[in-house]
C-alpha positions as CSV (number, residue, x, y, z in Angstrom):
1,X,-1.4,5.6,10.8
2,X,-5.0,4.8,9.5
3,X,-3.5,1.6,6.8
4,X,-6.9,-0.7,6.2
5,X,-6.3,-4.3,4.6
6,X,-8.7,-5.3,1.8
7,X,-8.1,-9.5,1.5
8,X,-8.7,-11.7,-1.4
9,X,-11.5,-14.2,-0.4
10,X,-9.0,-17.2,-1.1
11,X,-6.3,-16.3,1.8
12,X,-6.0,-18.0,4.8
13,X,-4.9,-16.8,8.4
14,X,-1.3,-17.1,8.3
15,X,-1.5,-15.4,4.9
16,X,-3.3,-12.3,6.5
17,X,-1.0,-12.4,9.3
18,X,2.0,-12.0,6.4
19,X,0.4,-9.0,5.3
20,X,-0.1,-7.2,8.4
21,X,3.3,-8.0,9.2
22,X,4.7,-6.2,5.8
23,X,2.7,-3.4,5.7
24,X,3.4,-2.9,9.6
25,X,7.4,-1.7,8.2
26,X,8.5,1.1,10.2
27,X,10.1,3.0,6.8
28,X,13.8,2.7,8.6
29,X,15.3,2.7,5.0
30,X,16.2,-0.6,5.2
31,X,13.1,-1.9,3.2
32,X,15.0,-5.0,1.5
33,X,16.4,-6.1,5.0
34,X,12.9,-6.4,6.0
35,X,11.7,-8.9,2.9
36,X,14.4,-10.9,4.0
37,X,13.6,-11.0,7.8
38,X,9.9,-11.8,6.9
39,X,11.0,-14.6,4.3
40,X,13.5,-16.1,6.9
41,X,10.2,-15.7,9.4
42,X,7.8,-17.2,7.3
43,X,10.3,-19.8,5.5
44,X,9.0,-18.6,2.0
45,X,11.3,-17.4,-0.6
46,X,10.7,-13.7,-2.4
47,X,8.3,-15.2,-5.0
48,X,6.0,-16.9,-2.8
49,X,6.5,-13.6,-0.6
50,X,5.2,-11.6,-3.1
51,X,2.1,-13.8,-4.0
52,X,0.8,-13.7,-0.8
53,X,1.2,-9.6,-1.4
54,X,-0.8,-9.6,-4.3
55,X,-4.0,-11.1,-2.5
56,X,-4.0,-7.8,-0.3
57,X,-4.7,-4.0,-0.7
58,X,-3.6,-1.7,1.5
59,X,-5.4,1.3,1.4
60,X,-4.5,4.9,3.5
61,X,-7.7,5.5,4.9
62,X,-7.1,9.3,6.4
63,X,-5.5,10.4,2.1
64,X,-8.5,10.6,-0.1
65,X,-8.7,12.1,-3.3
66,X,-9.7,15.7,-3.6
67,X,-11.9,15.2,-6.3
68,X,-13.9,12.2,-5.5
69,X,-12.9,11.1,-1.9
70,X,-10.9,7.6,-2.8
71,X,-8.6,6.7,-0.7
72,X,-5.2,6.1,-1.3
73,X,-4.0,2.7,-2.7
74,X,-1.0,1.9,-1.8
75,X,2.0,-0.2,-3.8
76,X,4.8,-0.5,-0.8
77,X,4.8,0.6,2.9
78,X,8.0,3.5,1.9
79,X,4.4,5.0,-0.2
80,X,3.0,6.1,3.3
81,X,5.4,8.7,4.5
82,X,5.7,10.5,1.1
83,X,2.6,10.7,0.4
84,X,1.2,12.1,3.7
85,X,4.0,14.7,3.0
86,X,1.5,15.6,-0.2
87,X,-0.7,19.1,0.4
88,X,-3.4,17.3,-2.1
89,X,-3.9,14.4,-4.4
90,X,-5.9,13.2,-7.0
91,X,-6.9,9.5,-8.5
92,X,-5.8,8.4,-11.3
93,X,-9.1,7.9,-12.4
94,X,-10.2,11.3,-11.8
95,X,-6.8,12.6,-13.6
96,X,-7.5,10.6,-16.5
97,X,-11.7,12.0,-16.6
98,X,-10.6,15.7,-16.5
99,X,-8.4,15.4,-19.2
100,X,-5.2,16.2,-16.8
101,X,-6.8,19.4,-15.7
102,X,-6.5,18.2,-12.2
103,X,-2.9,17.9,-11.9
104,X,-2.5,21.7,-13.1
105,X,-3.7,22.8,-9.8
106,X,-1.6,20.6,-7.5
């Protein structure tokens, strides 16, 4: 899996480490199990959790968009093996500028 980490400037180490730790989920199906090994781990509850989260963007750096080669952001680690399954994808952005021509392809 090619995942890259984009942190907010105002995290610290053990806040990066938190990240790696969440995004490394191995999709099992058993995602909310998971939040509450890593907040048992990390003595945090799910809203301090989440905070941390929201300083980091996880990126697929091998899924890019046809149309003008951004990668794919990412909102939860169960994201990664669907959209690998995807034959092609288009931003957002790029779905919006074509006027939702793009998607008519697909």
């Amino acid at each position: 899996m090619s995942l890259k980490l984009i942190f907010s400037p105002y995290v610290d180490q053990s806040d990066i480490q938190l990240c790696e730790d969440y995004w490394a989920y191995g999709h099992d199906g058993r995602y909310v199990e998971y939040i509450e090994i890593l907040c048992r781990q990390y003595h945090i509850d799910y809203h301090i959790l989440f905070g941390v989260l929201a300083e980091c963007q996880a990126y697929l750096d091998d899924v890019h968009c046809e149309y003008c080669g951004r990668p794919y952001q990412l909102d939860v680690p169960a994201d990664i093996p669907y959209i690998r399954k995807q034959s092609s994808w288009f931003c957002e952005s790029c779905i919006s500028f074509s006027g939702g021509q793009l998607i008519v392809g697909r």
